[in-house]
C-alpha positions in Angstrom: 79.3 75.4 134.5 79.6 75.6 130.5 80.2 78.2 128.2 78.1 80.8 127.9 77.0 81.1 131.2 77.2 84.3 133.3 79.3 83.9 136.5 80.6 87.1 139.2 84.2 87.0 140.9 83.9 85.7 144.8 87.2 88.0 145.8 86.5 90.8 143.9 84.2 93.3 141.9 83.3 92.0 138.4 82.5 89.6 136.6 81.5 88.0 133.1 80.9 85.3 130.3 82.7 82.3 130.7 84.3 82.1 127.5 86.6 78.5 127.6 88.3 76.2 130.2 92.3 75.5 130.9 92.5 72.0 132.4 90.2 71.1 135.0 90.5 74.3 137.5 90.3 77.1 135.4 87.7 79.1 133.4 88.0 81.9 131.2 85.4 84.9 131.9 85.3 87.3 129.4 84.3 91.1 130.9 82.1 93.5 129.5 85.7 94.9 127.4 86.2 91.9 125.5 89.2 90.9 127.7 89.4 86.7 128.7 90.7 86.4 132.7 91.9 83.0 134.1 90.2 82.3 137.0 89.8 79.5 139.1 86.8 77.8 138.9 86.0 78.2 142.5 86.5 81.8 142.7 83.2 82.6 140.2 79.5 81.6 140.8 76.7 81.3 138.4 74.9 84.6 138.5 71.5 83.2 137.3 71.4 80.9 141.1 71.7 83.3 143.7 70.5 81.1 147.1 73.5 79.2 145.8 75.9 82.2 145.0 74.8 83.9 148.5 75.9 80.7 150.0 78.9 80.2 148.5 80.1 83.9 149.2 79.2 83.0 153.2 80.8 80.2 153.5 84.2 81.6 151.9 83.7 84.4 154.2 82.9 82.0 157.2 86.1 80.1 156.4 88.3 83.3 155.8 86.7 84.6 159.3 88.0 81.1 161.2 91.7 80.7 159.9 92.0 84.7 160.9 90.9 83.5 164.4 92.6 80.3 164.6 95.7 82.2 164.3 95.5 84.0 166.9 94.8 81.2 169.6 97.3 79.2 170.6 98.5 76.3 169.5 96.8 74.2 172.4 93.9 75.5 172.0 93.9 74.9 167.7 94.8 71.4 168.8 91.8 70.9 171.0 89.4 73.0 168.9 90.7 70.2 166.2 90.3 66.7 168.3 86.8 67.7 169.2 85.7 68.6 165.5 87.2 65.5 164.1 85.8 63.4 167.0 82.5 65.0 166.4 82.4 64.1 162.9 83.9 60.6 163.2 81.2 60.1 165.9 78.6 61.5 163.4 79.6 58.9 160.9 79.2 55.7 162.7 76.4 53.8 162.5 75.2 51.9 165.3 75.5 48.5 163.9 71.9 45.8 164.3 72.5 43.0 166.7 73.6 40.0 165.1 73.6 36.6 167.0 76.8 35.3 165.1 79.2 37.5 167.1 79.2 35.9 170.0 79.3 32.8 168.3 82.3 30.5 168.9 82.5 27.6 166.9 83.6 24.4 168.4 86.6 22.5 167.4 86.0 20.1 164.6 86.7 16.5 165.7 88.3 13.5 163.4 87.4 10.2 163.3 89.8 8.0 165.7 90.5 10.9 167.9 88.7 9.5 171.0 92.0 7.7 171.9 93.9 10.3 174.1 97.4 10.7 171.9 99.9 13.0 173.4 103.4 13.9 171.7 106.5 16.1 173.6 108.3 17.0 170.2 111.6 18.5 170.1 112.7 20.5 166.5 116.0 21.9 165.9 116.0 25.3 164.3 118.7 23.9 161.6 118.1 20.3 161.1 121.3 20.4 158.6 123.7 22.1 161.2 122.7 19.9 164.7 126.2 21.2 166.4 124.9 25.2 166.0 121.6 25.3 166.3 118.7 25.8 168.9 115.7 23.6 169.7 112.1 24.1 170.0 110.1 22.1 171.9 106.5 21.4 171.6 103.9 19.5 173.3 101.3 17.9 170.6 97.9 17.0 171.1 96.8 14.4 168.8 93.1 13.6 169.8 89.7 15.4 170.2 90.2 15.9 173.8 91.2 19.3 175.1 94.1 18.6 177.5 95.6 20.6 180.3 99.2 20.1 180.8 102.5 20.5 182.9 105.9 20.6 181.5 108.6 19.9 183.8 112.6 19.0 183.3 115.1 18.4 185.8 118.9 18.4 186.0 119.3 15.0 187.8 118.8 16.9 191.6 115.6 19.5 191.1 113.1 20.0 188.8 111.8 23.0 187.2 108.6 24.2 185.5 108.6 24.7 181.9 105.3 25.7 180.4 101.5 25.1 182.0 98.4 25.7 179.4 95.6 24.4 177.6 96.0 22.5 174.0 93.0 22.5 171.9 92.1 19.3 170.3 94.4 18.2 167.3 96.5 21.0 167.7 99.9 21.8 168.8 101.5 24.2 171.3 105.1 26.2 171.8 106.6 25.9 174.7 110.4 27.0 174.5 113.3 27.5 172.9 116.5 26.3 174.3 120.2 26.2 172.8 122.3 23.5 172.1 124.2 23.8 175.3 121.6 23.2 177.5 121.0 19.4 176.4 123.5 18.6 179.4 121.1 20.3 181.4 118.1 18.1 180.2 118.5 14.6 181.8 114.7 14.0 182.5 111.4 15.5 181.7 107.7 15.0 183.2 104.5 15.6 181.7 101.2 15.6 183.8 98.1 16.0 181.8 94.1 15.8 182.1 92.0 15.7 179.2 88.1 16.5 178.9 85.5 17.7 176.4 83.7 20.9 176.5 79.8 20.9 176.0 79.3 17.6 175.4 79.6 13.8 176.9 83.2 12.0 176.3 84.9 9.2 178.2 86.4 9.8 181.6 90.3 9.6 181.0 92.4 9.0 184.2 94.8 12.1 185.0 98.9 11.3 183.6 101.8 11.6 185.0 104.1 10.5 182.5 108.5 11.0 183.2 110.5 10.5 180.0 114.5 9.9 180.0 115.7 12.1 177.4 119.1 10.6 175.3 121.3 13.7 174.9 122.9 12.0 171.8 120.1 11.7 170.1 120.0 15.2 169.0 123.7 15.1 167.9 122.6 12.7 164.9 120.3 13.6 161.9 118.7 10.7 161.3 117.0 10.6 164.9 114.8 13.5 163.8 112.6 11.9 161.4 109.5 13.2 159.0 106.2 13.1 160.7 102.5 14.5 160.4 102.9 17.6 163.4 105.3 19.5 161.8 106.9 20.8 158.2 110.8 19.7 159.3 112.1 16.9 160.9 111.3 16.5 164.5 112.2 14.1 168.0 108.6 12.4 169.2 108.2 11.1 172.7 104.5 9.7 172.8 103.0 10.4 176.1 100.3 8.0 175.6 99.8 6.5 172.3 96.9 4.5 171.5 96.7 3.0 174.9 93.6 3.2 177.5 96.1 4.0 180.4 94.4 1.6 183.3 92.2 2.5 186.2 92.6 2.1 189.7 89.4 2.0 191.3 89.5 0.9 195.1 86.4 -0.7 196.0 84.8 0.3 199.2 84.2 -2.1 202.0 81.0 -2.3 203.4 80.8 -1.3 207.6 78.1 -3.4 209.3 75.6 -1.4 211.2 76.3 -1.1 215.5 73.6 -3.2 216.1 75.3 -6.5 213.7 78.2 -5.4 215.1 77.8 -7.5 218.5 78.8 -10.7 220.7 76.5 -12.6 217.9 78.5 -12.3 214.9 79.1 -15.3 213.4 83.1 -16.1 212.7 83.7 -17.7 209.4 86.7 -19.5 208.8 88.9 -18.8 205.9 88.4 -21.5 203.4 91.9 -23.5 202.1 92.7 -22.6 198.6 93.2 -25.4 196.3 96.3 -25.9 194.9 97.8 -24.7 191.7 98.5 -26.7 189.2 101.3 -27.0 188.0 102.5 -24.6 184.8 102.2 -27.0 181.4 104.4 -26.4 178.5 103.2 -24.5 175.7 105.0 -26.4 173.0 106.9 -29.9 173.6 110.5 -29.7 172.7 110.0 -31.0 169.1 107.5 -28.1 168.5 109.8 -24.6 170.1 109.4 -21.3 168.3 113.2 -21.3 169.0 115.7 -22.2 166.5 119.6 -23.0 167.0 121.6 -19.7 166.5 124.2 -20.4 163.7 128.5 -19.5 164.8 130.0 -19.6 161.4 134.2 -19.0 161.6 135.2 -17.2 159.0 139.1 -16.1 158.7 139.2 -15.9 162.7 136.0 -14.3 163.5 132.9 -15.8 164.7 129.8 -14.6 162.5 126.4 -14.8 164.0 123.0 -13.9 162.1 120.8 -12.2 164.6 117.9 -12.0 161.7 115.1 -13.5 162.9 114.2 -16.1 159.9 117.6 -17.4 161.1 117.1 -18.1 164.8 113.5 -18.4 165.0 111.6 -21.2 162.6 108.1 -19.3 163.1 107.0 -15.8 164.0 103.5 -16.5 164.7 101.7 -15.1 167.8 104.9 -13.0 168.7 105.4 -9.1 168.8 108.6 -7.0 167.8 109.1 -6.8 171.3 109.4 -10.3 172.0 111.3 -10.9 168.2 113.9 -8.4 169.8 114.1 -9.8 173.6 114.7 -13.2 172.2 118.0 -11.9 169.4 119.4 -9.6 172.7 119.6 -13.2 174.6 121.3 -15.0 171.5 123.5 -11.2 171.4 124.4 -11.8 175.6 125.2 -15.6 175.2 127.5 -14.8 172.4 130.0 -12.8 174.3 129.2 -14.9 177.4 130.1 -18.1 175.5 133.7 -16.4 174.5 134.4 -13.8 177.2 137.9 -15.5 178.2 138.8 -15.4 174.3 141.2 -12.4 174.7 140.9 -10.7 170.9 138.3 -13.2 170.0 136.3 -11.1 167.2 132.6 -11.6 166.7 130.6 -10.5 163.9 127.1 -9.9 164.8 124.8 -9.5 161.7 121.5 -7.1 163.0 120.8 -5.9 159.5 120.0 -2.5 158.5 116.1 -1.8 158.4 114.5 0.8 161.5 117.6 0.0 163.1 116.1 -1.0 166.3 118.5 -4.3 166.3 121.3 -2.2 166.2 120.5 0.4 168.3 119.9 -2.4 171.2 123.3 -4.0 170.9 125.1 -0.4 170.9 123.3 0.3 174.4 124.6 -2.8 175.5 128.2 -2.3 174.2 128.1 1.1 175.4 127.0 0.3 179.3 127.0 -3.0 179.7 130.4 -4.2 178.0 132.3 -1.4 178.4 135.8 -2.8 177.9 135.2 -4.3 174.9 136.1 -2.7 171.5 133.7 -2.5 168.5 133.1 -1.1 165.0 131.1 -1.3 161.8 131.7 -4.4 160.2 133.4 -5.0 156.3 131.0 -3.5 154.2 132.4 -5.6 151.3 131.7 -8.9 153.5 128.4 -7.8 155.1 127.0 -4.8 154.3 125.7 -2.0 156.0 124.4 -4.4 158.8 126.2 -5.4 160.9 129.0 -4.8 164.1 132.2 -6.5 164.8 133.2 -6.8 168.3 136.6 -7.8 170.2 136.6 -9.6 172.7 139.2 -7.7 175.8 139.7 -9.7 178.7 
């Protein structure tokens, strides 16, 4: 519509010129007397279109003819007569979409190099790593390989054991399995972990089936340092590797051979068992001159006995042995120690571990702790020794 135009009134006799516009929704139609009338701009039709103008005026009548009649039925049957238009028209706008091969498409999971070895975590994460005597822990089992693995949680309070959490890990992923509160630790004295892994859709490497139990150390969760950083998770967590790294070994029994009924008779030969020839007997690896082992030093200083368990001081060489066998070796200097002065009633000894992982340390504290129970001990002088290293009295 613009100016100039000639329109009629929809709701009543009359009409005009249209004259000006107010805003958006209203035009001005001037009559045959000069006056201007506001009217809305969907009240008037263009007289010069009259298919259009004829349609206009039936639809308005249409629409005034159906809210007359809506009111009058009920409000059940408004609500129907409503649900069934909309439906109709929803249905009217939706396209059936083409077929597309990518929908049921599931891609598979992508794979990392060195994930063939099956690497299995059960993680525990405190809720509030900075406040270990309020807070709750989550615990997790992590799948570090390219294997998907099914899996069985179990804990047990020392008498029974009870089911946890059963489900399938995707590879190099991790899964929830539950929350418990800090009360419960006394409740969690063992755990077991059964597992078997495979590959979907492709070859892979037969791995045997696990059965893994771990001990779980109640204390550990009461110190901060024992959760540590790690690649699995954002905050601080407790790692107990499954099976890390490891090809766990096959059993494989290897069937005898039955001889046929017919070799089976009076005519079967007897064979003697042969004599095995004697072992020789076991040959030093190194002469006496040449031992890995090296005199453990006993220095007395202001009554106590000071002992280095580092192991530049009580081994002269390294070579061809593993921490395990580093730390098996300073444990037997550590348990002839206190065997050498047992009878010493208040006899102190210094034993000097050093600070590092803390592995050392943590070994002679499990000792002290079970094995030596009546004996006192503490931190050594930090001003004499450092950070490094336990004193411990002798009590007879």
């Amino acid at each position: 519509m613009k100016i100039g135009d000639k329109v009629k009134f929809l709701n009543e006799v009359g009409g005009g010129t249209i004259s000006g516009f107010q805003g958006k929704k209203i035009v001005l139609v001037e009559d045959e007397d000069g006056f201007e009338i506001p009217t809305p701009i969907n009240n008037v039709v263009l007289v010069g279109n009259d298919d259009i103008s004829e349609a206009k005026i039936r639809s308005l009548e249409q629409t005034k003819q159906e809210q007359e009649e809506g009111k009058s039925k009920s409000i059940k049957a408004r609500l129907s007569s409503h649900a069934d238009t909309t439906a109709d028209e929803k249905w009217d706008e939706v396209k059936e979409p083409e077929y597309d091969p990518a929908d049921n498409f599931v891609p598979q999971p992508r794979e990392r190099e060195g994930g063939d070895t099956l690497t299995a975590y059960l993680a525990f994460v405190p809720t509030k790593p900075r406040e270990l005597n309020n807070t709750d822990f989550e615990s997790y089992m992590v799948n570090d390989s390219n294997y998907y693995v099914h899996y069985l949680y179990m804990v047990s309070d020392g008498k029974t054991w009870r089911c946890k959490s059963v489900g399938e890990i995707e590879p190099n992923t991790k899964v929830f399995m539950e929350r418990f509160a800090y009360t419960d630790l006394n409740d969690l004295t063992e755990t077991c972990v059964q597992l078997f892994a495979y590959k979907a859709e492709k070859p892979f490497e037969c791995k045997p089936a696990l059965d893994m139990r771990i001990r779980i150390d109640a204390t550990k969760f009461y110190k901060l340092n024992t959760f540590r950083e790690n690649d699995f998770f954002d905050t601080p967590a407790l790692l107990y590797a499954i099976t890390e790294k490891a090809k766990v070994e096959e059993n494989y029994i290897e069937p005898k051979p039955e001889l046929p009924k017919k070799l089976q008779g009076s005519h079967t030969k007897i064979v003697a068992p042969q004599p095995q020839p004697a072992r020789k007997p076991l040959e030093r690896r190194y002469e006496n001159n040449q031992s890995k082992a090296k005199h453990a030093k006993q220095i007395l200083k202001n009554d106590k006995i000071v002992v280095d368990l580092h192991a530049e001081e009580v081994l002269e060489t390294t070579a061809g042995m593993s921490a395990g066998d580093i730390l098996e070796y300073q444990m037997g200097i550590f348990h002839a120690t206190l065997e050498q002065y047992k009878n010493k009633n208040q006899q102190k000894i210094v034993f000097i571990h050093g600070k590092g992982e803390g592995v050392l340390r943590r070994a002679i504290l499990r000792e002290l702790n079970y094995r030596y129970k009546k004996y006192q001990f503490q931190d050594a002088s930090f001003r004499e020794y450092g950070y490094g290293a336990t004193q411990v009295t002798i009590i007879t």
